[in-house]
C-alpha positions in Angstrom: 19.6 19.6 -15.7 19.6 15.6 -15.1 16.7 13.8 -16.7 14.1 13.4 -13.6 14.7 9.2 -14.7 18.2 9.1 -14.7 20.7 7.6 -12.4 19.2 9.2 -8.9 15.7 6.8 -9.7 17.4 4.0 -11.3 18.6 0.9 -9.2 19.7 -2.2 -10.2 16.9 -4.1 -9.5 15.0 -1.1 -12.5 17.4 -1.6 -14.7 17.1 -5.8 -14.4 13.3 -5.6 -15.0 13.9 -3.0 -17.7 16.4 -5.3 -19.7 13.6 -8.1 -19.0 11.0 -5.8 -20.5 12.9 -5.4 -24.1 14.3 -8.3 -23.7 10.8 -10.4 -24.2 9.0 -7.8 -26.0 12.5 -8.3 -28.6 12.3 -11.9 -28.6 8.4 -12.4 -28.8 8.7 -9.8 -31.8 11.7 -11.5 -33.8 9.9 -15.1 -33.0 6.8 -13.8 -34.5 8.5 -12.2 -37.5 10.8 -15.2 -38.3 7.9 -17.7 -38.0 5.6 -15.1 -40.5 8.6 -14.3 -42.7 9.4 -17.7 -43.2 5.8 -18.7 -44.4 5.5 -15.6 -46.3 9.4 -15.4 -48.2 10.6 -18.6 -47.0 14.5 -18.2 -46.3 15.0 -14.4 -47.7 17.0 -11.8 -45.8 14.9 -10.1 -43.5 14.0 -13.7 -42.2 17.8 -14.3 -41.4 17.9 -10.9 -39.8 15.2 -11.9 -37.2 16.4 -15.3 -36.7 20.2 -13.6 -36.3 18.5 -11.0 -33.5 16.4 -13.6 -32.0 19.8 -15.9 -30.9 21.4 -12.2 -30.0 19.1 -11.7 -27.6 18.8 -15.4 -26.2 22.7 -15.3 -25.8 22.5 -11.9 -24.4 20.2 -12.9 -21.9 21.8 -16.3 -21.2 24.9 -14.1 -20.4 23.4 -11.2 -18.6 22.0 -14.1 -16.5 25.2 -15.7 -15.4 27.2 -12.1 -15.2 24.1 -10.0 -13.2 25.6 -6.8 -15.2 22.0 -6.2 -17.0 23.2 -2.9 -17.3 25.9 -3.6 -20.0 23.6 -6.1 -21.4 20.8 -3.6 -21.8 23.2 -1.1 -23.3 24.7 -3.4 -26.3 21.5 -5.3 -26.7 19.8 -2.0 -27.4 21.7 -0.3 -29.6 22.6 -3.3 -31.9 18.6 -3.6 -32.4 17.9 0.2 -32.5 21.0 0.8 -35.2 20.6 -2.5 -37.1 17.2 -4.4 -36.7 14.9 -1.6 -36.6 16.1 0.2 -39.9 16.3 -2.8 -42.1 13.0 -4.0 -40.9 11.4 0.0 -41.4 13.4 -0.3 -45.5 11.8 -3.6 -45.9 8.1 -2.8 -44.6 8.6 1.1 -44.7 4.8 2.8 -43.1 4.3 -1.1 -41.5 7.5 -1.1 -39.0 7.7 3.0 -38.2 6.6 2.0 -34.9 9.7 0.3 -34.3 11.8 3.7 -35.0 9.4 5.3 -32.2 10.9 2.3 -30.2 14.3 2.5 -30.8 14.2 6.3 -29.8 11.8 6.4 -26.9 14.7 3.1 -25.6 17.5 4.9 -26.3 16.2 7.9 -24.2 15.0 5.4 -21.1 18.0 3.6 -21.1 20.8 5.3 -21.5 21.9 8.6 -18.9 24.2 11.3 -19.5 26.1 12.2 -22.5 26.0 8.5 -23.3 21.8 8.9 -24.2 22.7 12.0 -26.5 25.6 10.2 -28.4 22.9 7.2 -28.8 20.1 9.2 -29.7 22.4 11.5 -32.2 23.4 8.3 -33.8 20.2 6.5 -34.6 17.9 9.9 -35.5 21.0 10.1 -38.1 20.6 6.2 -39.4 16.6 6.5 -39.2 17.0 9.6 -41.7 19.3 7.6 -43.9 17.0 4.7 -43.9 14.1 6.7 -44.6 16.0 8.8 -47.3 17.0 5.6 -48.7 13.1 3.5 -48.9 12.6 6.3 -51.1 15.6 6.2 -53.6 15.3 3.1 -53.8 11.5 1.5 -53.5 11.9 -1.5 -55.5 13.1 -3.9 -52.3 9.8 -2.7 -50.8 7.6 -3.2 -53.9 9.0 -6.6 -54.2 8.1 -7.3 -51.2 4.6 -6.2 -50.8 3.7 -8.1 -54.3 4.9 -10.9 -52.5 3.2 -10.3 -48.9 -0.1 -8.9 -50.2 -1.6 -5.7 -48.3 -3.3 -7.9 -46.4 -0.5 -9.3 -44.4 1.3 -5.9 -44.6 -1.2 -4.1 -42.6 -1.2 -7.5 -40.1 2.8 -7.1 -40.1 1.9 -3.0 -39.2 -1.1 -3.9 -36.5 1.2 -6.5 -34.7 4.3 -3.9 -35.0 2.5 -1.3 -33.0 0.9 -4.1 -30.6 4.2 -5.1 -29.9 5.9 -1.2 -29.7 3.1 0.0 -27.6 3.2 -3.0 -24.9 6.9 -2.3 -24.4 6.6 1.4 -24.1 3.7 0.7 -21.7 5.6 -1.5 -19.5 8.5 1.0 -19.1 6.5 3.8 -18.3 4.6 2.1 -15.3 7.7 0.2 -14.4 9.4 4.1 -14.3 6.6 5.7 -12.7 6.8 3.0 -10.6 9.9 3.4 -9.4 9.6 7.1 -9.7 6.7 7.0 -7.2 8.5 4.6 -4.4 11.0 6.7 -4.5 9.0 10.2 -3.8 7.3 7.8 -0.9 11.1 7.5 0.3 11.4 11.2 0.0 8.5 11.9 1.6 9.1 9.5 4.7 12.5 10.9 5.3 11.6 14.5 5.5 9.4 13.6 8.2 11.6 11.6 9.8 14.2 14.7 9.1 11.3 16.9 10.3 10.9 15.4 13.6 14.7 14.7 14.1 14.6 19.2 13.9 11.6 19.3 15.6 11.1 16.9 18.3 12.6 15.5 21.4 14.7 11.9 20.8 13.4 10.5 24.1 10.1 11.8 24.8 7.4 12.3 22.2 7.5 16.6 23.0 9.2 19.2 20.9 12.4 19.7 21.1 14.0 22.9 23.2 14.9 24.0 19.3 11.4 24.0 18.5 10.3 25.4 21.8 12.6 28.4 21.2 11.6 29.3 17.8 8.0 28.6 18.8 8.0 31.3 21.5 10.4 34.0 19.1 7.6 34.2 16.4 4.6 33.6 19.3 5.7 36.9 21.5 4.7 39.5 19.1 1.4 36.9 17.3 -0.5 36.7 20.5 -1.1 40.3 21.3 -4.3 39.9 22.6 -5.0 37.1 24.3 -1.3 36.4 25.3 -0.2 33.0 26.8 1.4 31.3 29.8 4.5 29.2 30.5 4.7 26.2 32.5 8.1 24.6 33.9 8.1 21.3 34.8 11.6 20.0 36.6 11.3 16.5 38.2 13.6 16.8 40.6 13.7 13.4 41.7 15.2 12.2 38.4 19.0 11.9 39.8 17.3 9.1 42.7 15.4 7.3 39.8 18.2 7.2 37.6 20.2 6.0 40.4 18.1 3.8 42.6 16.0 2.0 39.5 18.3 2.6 36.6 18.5 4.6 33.4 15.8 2.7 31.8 13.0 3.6 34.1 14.6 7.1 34.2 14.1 7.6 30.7 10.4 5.7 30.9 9.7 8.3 33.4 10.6 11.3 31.3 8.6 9.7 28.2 5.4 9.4 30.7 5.7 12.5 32.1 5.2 14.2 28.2 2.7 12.1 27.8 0.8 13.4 30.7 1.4 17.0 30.1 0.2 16.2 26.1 -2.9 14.7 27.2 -3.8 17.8 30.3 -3.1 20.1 27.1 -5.7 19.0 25.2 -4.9 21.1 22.4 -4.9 23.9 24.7 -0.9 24.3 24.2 2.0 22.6 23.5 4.7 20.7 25.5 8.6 20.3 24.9 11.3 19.1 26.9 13.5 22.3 28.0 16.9 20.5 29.5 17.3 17.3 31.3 14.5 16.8 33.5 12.7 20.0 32.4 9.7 20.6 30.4 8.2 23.6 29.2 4.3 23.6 28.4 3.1 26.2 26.6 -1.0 27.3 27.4 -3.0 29.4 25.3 -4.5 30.0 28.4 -4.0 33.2 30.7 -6.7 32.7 33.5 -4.7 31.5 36.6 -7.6 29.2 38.0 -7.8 27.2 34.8 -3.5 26.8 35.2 -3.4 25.9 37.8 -6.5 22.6 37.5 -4.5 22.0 34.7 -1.5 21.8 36.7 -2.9 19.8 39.3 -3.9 17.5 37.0 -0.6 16.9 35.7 0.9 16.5 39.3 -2.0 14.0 40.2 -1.6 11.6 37.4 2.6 11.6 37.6 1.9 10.2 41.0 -0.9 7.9 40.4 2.3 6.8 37.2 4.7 6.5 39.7 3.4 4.7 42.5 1.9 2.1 40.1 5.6 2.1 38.6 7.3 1.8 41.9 5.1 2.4 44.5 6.7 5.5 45.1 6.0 9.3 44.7 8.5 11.4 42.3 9.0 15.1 43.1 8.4 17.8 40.5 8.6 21.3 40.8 7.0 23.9 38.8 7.0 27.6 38.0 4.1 29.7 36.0 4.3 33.1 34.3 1.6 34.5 32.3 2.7 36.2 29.1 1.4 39.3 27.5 2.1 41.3 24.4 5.5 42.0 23.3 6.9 39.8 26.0 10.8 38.8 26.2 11.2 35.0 25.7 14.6 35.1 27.9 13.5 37.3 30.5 9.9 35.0 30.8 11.9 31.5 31.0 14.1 32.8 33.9 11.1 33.8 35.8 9.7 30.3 35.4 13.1 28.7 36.3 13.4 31.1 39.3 9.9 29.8 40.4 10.6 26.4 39.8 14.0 26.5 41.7 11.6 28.5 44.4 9.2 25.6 44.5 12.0 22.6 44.6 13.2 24.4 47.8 9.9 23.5 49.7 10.2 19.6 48.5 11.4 17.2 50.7 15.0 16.4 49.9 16.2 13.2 49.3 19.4 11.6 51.3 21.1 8.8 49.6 23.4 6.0 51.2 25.5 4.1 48.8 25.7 -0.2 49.3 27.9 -2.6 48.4 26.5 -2.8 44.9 27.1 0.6 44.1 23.3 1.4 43.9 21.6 3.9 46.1 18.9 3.6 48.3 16.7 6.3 50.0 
């Protein structure tokens, strides 16, 4: 199983700010120790070492810079001062600079991914229990030392050490979390977007026929007692809009007409677009006087829509059937349709003469 930080929540612009995060906390560190070392010792070797690792990283960075591959750069940059720096500095001030072995391991497992952070991490637990093995074979470079330092700026060297180890770890881990968090946002946001995509229509804000479907398979056997009724809507008059205005206001008038049906619900039901021009509203409501209010409402506010659109008056159809227990969703919806078709019958119909634009008038 992939590390829950590897390459999935890494990007470049995480792996840039976590090269800039070792990358000062490494320079401030060797600055400070070659400034101290060479008051302390004057020129001796661990001085060198940090002077050495301080231009590493400034040529590093200077390169890393002009390249933009802070990957690569983080990788060498890394292992040189986890395999190198940090032992010799842990042999020179042993208990003082363990911190910087945490370092070098908690780096190596941020850093690198794969089979590359288990070769890394193999390598420097093996040179951290050489190193360790060998401050106590052979103490004399660190009692030299310390008679030279004093305690005193031994414990400083330790307290400035962990300062320096726990800033960088501190960084990372709210830089990863970070990261980590942004991208469970992006997560989150696309499974509702994938959510509604399954669940909802692409014009109109009702549910989808999908949805509608499955809603009324698991609803025919829930509902045993108080049952519920079906609704479909056909505007029959959306051929002559889509011809005589244009597809735009066809498609306006489909996302208005859900609207209207959402709002009559109240929360008494739900509303999805069956086919085309058809939607299907669902009421948890099974006394025919209250339908049909509802329905008029529906049918009185389309027409107040469309005479304000166009100062003219859209025909829809409609069909009812209340539901009770056990019902058969197939059988239900072609009752509905039948009564729909039944209504649409009774409507005026529309005769259309084409002009020289190739539009349609009534």
């Amino acid at each position: 199983m992939e590390d829950i930080f590897d390459k999935e929540y890494y990007s470049d612009n995480t792996t840039q700010k976590l090269y800039l995060i070792f990358d000062l906390t490494a320079l401030i560190a060797n600055i400070i120790g070659a400034v101290s070392n060479v008051f302390i010792f004057g020129l001796s070797v661990t001085t060198i070492v940090c002077i050495a690792f301080t231009v590493l990283i400034l040529i590093a960075t200077i390169l890393a810079r002009i390249t933009k591959k802070y990957d690569i750069a983080i990788y060498i940059m890394a292992f040189l001062i986890a395999a190198i720096e940090f032992p010799f500095l842990y042999f020179s001030y042993r208990i003082s600079s363990i911190s910087y072995l945490v370092l070098g391991i908690y780096a190596a497992s941020i850093i690198y991914k794969g089979r590359g952070k288990i070769a890394v991490l193999s390598i420097l637990i093996a040179i951290y229990v050489i190193t360790i093995a060998a401050g106590f074979i052979y103490p004399q470079y660190y009692e030299s030392i310390i008679n030279e330092a004093g305690n005193v700026a031994m414990i400083i060297s330790g307290i400035v050490c962990a300062i320096i180890a726990s800033i960088s770890m501190g960084l990372t881990i709210n830089l990863l979390i970070y990261n980590y968090t942004n991208k469970s946002n992006e997560y989150i946001e696309l499974n509702k977007r994938l959510e509604r995509m399954n669940h909802y229509d692409s014009l109109t804000p009702a549910y989808n026929r999908k949805f509608l479907m499955d809603y009324l398979q698991t609803n025919c056997n829930v509902r045993t007692n108080n049952g519920l009724s079906i609704v479909l809507f056909d505007i029959v008059d959306l051929g002559y809009i889509n011809i005589k205005y244009g597809y735009s206001i066809g498609d306006q008038v489909l996302a208005q007409f859900a609207d209207i049906v959402f709002a009559a619900l109240k929360g008494r039901g739900i509303v999805a677009r069956y086919d085309g021009q058809k939607f299907v509203a669902i009421l948890y409501i099974t006394i025919q006087d209250e339908i049909n209010k509802i329905i008029s409402g529906i049918l009185e506010d389309f027409k107040k829509y469309c005479e304000k659109l166009k100062n003219d008056k859209f025909n829809v159809s409609y069909g009812v059937t209340i539901c009770r227990s056990n019902f058969s969703v197939d059988d239900e919806l072609k009752i509905v349709y039948a009564r729909s078709c039944d209504y649409a019958r009774k409507l005026p119909h529309r005769v259309y003469n084409e002009d020289e634009f190739n539009r349609y008038d009534d």
